[in-house]
C-alpha positions in Angstrom: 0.0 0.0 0.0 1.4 3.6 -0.9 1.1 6.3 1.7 -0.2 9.3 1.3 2.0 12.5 0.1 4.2 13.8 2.7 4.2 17.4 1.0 0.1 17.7 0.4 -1.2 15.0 2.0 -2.8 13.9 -1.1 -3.4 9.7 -1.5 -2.6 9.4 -5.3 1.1 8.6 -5.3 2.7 6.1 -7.4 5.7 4.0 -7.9 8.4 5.3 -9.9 11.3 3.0 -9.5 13.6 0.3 -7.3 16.9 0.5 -6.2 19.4 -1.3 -8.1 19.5 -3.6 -5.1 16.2 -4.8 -4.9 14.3 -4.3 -1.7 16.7 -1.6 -0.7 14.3 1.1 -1.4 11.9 2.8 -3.8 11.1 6.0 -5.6 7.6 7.4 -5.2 5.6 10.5 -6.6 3.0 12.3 -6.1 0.8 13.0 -9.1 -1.1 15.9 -7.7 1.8 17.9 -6.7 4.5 16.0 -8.3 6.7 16.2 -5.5 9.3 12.6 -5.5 10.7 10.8 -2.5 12.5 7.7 -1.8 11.3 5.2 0.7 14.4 5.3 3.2 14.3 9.2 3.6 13.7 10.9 6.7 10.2 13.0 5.8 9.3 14.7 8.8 11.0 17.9 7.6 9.2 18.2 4.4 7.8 21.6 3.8 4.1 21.3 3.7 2.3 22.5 0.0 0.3 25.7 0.4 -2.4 25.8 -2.3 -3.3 29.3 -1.2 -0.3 30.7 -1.4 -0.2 29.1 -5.3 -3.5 30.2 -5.8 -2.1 33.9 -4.6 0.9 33.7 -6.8 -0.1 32.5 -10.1 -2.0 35.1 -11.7 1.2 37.0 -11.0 3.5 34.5 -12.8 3.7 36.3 -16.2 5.5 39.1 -14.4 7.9 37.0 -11.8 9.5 35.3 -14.6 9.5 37.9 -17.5 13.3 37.9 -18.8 15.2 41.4 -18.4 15.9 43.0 -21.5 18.8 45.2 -22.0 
């Protein structure tokens, strides 16, 4: 059984990959907010995924990542 997301808490995660020892560990991601861990990290220090602050953010995207010209 895959847990749940350790960054948004969301249930839909999926297998990625193995280690090339098998059993060792594996590689899992999230598919909501794409975030990737492996199965023997530490994950009580993930930062937590704020959709409000996205929310907030986005419509200002255009002009956060508009190249300089000069």
């Amino acid at each position: 059984m895959l847990t749940p997301c350790p960054r948004c808490d969301d249930p839909r995660t999926e297998k990625s990959s193995d280690s090339p020892i098998p059993g060792v560990w594996e590689v899992y991601r999230c598919t909501r907010c794409n975030y990737v861990w492996r199965s023997s990290e530490k994950l009580s220090g993930v930062h937590k995924y704020d959709q409000a602050l996205v929310d907030r953010v986005t419509p200002w995207w255009p002009q956060l990542v508009r190249k300089k010209r000069g």
